[in-house]
C-alpha positions as CSV (number, residue, x, y, z in Angstrom):
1,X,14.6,-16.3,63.6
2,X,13.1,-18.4,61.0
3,X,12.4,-17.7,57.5
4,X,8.4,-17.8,58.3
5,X,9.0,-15.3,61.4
6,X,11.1,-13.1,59.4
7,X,8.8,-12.7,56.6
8,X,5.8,-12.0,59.4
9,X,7.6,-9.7,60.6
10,X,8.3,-7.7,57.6
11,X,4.3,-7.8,56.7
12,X,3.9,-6.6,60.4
13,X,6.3,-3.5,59.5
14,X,4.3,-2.7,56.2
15,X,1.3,-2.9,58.1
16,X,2.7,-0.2,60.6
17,X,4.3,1.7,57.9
18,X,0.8,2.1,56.0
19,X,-1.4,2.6,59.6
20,X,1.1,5.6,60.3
21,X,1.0,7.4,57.4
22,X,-2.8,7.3,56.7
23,X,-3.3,8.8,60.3
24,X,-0.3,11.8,59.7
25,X,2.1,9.8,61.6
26,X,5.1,10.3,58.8
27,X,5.7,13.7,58.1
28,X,4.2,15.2,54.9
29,X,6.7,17.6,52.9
30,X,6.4,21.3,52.3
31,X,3.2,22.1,50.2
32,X,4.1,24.2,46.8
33,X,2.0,27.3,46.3
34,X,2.5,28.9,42.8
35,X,1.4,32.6,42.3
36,X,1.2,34.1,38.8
37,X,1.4,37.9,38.4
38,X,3.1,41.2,36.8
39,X,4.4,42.8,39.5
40,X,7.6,42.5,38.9
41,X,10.8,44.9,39.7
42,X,9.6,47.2,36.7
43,X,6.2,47.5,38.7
44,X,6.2,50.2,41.5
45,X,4.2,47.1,43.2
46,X,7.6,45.4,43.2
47,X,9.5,46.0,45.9
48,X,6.8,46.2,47.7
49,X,5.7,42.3,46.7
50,X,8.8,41.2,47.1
51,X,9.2,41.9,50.6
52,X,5.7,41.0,51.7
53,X,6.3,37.5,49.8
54,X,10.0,37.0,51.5
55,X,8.4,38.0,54.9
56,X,5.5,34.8,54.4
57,X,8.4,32.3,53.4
58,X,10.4,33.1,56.5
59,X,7.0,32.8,58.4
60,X,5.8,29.8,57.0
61,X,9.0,27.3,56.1
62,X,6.7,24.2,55.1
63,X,5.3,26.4,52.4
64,X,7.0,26.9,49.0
65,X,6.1,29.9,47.9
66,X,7.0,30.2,44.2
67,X,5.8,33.7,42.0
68,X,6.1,33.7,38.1
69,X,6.1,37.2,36.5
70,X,4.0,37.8,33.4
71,X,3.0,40.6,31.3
72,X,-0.4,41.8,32.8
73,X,-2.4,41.1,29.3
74,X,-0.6,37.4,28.5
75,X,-2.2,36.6,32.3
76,X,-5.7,35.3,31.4
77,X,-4.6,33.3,28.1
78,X,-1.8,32.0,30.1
79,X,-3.9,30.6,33.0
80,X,-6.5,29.1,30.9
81,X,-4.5,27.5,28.4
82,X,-2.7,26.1,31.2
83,X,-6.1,25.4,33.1
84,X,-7.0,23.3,29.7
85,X,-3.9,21.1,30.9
86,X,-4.7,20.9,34.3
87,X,-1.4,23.0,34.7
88,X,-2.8,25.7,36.2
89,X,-1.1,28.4,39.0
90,X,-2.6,28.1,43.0
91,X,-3.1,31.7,43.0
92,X,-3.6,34.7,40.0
93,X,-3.2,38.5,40.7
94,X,-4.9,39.7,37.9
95,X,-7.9,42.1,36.7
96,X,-11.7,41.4,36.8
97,X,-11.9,41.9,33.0
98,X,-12.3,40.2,29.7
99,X,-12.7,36.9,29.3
100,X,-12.0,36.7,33.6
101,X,-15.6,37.5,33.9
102,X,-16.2,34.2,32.7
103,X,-13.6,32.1,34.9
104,X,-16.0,31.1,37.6
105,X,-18.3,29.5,35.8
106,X,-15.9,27.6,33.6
107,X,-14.1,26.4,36.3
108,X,-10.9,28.1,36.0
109,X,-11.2,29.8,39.6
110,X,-13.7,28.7,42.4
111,X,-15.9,31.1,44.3
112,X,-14.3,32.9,47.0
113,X,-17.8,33.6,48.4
114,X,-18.0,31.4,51.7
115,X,-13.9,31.9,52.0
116,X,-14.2,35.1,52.6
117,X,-16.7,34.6,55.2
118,X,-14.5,32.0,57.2
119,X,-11.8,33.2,56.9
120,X,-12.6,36.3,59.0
121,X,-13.3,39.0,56.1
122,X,-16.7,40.0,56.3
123,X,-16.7,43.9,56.9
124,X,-12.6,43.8,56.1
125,X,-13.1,44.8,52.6
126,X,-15.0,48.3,51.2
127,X,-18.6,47.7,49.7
128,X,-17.9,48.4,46.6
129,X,-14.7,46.8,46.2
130,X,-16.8,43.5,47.1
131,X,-19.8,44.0,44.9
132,X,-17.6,44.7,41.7
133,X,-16.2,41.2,42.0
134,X,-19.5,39.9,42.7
135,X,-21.7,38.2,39.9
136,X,-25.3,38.3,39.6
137,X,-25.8,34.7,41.0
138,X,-23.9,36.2,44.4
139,X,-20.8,34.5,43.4
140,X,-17.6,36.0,44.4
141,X,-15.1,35.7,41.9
142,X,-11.8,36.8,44.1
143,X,-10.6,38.5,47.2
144,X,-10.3,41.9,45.8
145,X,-6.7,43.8,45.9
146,X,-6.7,47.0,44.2
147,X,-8.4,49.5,42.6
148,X,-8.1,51.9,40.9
149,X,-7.9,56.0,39.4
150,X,-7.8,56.7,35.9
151,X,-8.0,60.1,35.2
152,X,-6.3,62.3,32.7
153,X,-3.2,63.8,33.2
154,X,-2.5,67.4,32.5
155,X,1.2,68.9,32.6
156,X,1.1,72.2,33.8
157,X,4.5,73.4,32.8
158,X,3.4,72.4,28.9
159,X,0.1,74.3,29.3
160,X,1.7,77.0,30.9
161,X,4.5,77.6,27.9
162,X,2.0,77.8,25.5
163,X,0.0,80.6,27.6
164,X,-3.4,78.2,28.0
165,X,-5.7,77.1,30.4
166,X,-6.5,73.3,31.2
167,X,-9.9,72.9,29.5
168,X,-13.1,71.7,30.8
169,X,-14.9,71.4,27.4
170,X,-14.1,70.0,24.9
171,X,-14.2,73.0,22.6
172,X,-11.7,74.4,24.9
173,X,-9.9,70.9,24.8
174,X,-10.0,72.0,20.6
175,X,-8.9,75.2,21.2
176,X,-6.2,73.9,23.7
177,X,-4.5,71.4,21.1
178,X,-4.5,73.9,18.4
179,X,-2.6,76.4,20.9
180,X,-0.1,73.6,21.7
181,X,0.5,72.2,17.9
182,X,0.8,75.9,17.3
183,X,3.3,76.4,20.2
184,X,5.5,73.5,19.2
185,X,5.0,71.3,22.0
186,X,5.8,67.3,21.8
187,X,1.8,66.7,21.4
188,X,-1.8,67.4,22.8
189,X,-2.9,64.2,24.0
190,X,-0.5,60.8,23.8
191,X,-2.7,57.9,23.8
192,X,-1.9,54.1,23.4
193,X,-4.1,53.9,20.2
194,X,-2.8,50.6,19.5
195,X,-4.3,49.0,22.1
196,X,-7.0,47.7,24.5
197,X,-5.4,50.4,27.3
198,X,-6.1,53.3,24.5
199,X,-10.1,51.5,23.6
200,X,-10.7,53.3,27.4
201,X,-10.0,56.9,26.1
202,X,-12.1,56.1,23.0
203,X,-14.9,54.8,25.1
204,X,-14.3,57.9,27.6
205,X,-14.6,60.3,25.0
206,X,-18.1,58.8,24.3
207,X,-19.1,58.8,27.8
208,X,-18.6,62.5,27.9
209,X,-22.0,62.7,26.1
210,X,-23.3,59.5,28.2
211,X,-24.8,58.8,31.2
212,X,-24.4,55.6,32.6
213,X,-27.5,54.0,31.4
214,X,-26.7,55.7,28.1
215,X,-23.3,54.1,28.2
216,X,-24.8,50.1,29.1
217,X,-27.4,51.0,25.9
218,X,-24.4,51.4,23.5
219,X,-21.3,49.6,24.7
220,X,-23.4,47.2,27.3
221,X,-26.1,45.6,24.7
222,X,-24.7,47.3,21.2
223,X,-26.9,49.6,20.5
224,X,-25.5,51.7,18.4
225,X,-28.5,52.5,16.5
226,X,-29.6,54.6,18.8
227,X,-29.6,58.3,18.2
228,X,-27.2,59.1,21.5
229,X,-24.8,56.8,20.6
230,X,-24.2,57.7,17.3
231,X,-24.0,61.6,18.4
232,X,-21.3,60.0,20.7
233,X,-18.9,58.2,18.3
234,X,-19.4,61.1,15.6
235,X,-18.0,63.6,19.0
236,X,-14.9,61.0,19.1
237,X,-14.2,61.6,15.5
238,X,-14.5,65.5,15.5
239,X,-12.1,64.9,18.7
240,X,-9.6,63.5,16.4
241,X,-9.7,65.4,13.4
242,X,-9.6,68.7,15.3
243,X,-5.8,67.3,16.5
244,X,-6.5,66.5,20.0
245,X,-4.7,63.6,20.0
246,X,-0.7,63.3,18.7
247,X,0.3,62.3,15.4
248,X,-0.2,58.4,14.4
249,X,-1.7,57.5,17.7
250,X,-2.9,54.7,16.2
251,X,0.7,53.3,16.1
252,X,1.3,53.7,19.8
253,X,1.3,50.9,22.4
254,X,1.4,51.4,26.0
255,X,4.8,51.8,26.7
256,X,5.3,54.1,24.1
257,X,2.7,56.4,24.9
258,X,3.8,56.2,28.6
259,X,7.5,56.9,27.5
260,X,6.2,60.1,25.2
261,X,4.6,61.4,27.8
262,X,7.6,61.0,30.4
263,X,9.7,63.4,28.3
264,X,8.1,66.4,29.8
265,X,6.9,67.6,26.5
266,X,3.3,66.1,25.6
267,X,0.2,68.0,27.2
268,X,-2.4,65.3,28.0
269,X,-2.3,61.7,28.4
270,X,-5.1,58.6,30.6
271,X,-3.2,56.5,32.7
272,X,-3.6,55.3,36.5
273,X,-3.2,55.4,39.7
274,X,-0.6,52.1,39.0
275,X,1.9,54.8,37.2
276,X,1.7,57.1,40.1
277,X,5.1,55.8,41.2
278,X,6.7,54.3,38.2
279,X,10.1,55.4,37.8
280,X,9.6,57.3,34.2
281,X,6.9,59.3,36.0
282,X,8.7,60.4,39.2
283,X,10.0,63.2,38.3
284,X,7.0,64.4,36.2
285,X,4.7,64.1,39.2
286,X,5.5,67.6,40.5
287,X,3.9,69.3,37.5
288,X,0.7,67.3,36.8
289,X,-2.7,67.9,37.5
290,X,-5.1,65.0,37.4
291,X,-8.7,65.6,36.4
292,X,-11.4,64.3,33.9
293,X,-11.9,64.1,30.5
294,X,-13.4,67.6,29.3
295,X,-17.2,67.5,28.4
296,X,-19.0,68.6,25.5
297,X,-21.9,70.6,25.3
298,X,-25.2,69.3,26.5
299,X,-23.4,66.8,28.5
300,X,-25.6,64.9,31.2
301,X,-22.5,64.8,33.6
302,X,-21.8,68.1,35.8
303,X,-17.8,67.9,36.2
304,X,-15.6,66.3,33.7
305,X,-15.9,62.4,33.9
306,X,-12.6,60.0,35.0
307,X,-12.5,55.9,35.4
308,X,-12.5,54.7,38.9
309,X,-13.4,51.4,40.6
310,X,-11.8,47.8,42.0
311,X,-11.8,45.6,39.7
312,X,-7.6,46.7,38.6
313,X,-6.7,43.4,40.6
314,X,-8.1,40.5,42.5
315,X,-6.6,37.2,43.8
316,X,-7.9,34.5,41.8
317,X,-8.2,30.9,43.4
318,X,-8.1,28.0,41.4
319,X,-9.1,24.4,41.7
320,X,-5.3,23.4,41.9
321,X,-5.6,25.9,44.8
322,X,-8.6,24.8,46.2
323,X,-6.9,21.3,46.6
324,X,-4.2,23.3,48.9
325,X,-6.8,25.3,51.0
326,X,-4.8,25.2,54.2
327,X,-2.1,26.7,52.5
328,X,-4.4,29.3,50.6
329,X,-5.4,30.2,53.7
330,X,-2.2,31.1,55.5
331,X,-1.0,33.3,52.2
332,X,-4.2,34.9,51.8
333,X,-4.5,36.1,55.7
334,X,-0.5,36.8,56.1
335,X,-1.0,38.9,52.4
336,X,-4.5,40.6,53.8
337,X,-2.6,42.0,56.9
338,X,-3.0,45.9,57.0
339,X,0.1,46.6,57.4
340,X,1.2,44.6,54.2
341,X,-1.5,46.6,52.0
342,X,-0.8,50.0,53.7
343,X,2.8,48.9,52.5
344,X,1.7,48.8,49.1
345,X,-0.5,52.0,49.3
346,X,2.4,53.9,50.5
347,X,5.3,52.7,48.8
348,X,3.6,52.1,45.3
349,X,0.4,54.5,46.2
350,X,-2.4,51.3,45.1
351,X,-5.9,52.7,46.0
352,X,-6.6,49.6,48.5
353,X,-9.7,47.3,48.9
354,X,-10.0,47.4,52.6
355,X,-11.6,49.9,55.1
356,X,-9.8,51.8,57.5
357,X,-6.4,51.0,56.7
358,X,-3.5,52.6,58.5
359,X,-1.5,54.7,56.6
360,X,1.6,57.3,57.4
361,X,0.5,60.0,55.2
362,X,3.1,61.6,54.8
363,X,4.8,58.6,52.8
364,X,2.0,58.9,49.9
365,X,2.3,59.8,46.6
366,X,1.8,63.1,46.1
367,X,-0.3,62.5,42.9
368,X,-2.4,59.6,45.3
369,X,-2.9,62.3,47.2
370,X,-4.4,64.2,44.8
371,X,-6.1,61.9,42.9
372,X,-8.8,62.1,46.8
373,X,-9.7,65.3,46.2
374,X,-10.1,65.6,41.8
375,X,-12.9,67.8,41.1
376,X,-14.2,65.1,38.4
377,X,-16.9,62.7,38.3
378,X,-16.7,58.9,38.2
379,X,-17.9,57.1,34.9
380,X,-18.5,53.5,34.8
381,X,-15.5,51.4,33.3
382,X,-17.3,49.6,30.4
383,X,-15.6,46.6,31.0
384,X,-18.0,46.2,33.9
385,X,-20.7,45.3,31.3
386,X,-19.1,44.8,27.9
387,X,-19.3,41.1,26.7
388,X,-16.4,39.4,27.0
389,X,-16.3,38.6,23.4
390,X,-16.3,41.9,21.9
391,X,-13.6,43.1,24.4
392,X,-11.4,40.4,23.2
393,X,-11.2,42.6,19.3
394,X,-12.6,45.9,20.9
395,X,-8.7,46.8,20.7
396,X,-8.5,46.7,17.1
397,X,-11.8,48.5,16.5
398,X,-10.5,51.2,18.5
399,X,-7.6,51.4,16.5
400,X,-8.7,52.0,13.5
401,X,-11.4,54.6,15.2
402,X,-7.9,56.5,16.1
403,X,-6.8,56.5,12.4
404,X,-7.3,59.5,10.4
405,X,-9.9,59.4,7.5
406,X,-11.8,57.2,9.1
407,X,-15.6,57.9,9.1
408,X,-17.9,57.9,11.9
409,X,-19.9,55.3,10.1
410,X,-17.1,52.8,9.7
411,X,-16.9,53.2,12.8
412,X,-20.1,52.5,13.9
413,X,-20.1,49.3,11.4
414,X,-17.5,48.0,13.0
415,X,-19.2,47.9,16.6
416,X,-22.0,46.7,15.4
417,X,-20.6,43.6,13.6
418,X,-18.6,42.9,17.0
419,X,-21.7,42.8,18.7
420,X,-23.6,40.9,16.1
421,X,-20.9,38.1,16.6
422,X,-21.5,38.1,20.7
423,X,-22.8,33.9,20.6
């Protein structure tokens, strides 16, 4: 073969070499999906996860399925500082909250609307789980995953050593933490006052005296001029100066509050149905009694009033996703599988999106199972029409609303500048 043939025939394999791969003839390599989240093995969730995720990479060996654990809150800085870089995750399990409201219409996520639609979903997930992830354009802004029960917590076995009755007002709830400071117990009512997680009993507290539309007037648009709304924060501070809630609250995080409580020797304390089955609560679950917050006289509600919805998690898509739809696809219907929620429902008791799931009863937490049948009434979560922008600093408003000798009207101040800054 001459040089001239040779060379021909080395253009002539190019050629072939180029022709076969733009029509799929050379094999493409595994596709990378990367998941941020916080379920990890602190998280009742995470066993749970962790199976469900093993099970899709031994089902799907041309996918790489790689999960990144993160505290819950970091999440939504995280994901748009790295969105900023183009660096963003495929996939985000994270609440419909803060400044997530905003995500579709920046950009960070696309809408899952249509997806949802193809991909065989339509009449899958409950109505309500689907409108609360909805915007008002009709946008959907993620496949919805769990929900949530936020009631208060009562233990029995403190109330019942200091010879008292769970309350129902909140002149009983007065009366009640009087009886237990009296009685020596660890505390009334432990509440993370240090952060956004405690804001929810301060805005709870309010909603007591609220009704809904009440509760959009003041913490919705920021009208805290308003006669009701004063009446409500100046309730919030008699709350606290009676002693309702434990000594320097306002100092409390989270997982202090939730590690107070686990001692067995505080009365009262708001968390949800994700603590159900978390380890430090286990053993406590025997002895509580879920209900609502107690009301105050001339309430507009008719039971005491609890938190309750689905915005506690979605799955977020974003545009780096979007460019790996096929893969998307095959996570989000192997994850969607009933048996893989009614997994999570059972072993880490999630109150799930999707309608007539399958469930052994007999495997659910007994407080789940309670928290069916509460005799309380559902309140709207105000992050369902708070602006983004004042959530972002309601945390530290709330905290100095949970430290002593502060008035009403500071209080009140402080609101309204927060709102006053909304752009």
């Amino acid at each position: 073969m001459n040089k001239k043939i040779f060379s021909m025939t080395i253009v002539l394999l190019v050629i072939a070499s180029l022709l076969l791969t733009a029509c799929g003839g050379k094999p493409k390599g595994p596709v990378t999906l990367t998941i941020w989240h916080n379920w990890g093995p602190d998280d009742a969730k995470g066993p749970a996860m962790v199976t469900i995720f093993d099970e899709f990479r031994a089902a799907n060996p041309d996918i790489i399925l790689v999960d990144e654990v993160y505290v819950d809150a970091d999440i939504p800085l995280k994901v748009e500082t790295a969105s900023a870089a183009n660096q963003e995750p495929d996939l985000v399990f994270t609440g419909r909250l803060g400044s997530a409201y905003s995500w579709t219409d920046s950009g960070i996520t696309i809408d899952v609307k249509n997806l949802i639609s193809d991909w065989g979903f339509d009449g899958k997930f409950l109505d309500a789980a689907i409108s609360q992830f909805t915007q008002a354009d009709g946008k959907v802004q993620a496949f919805p995953l769990e929900g949530y029960t936020w009631p208060v917590w009562y233990n029995t076995k403190v109330f019942e050593a200091a010879g008292i009755a769970i309350p129902n007002t909140t002149d009983e709830l007065i009366s009640a933490a009087q009886a237990l400071r009296a009685a020596g117990s660890g505390g009334p009512m432990v509440v993370s006052g240090a952060d956004n997680m405690g804001s929810y009993v301060f805005t709870l507290a309010l909603q007591t005296l609220l009704s809904d539309a009440e509760a959009r007037q003041c913490i919705g648009d920021g009208d805290w001029s308003a006669p009701v709304c004063v009446e409500a924060v100046e309730l919030f501070v008699q709350l606290r100066d009676a002693g309702v809630f434990v000594d320097d609250v306002e100092g409390i995080d989270y997982p202090g509050a939730e590690a107070q409580f686990a001692t067995g020797t505080v009365a009262m304390c708001h968390y949800g149905a994700w603590a159900f089955a978390d380890p430090g609560m286990l053993e406590l679950n025997p002895d509580v009694q879920l209900g609502g917050f107690p009301l105050p006289a001339g309430s507009p509600h008719q039971l005491p009033v609890y938190y309750a919805g689905f915005t506690a998690k979605g799955i977020f898509i974003t545009p780096n996703g979007e460019a790996k739809i096929d893969a998307v696809e095959k996570f989000i219907k192997f994850f969607y599988q009933p048996e893989m929620i009614a997994r999570l429902v059972e072993q880490a008791g999630m109150t799930p999106p999707l309608k007539n799931l399958p469930v052994d009863e007999s495997k659910l937490n007994m407080l789940f199972a309670q928290s069916l049948n509460m005799p309380a009434e559902i309140a709207e979560t105000p992050d369902m029409y708070m602006p983004p922008a004042v959530f972002a600093v309601f945390g530290p408003i709330t905290q100095k609303a949970f430290t002593p000798d502060v008035t009403s009207e500071e209080i009140l101040a402080e609101l309204v500048a927060a709102y006053a800054a909304v752009p």
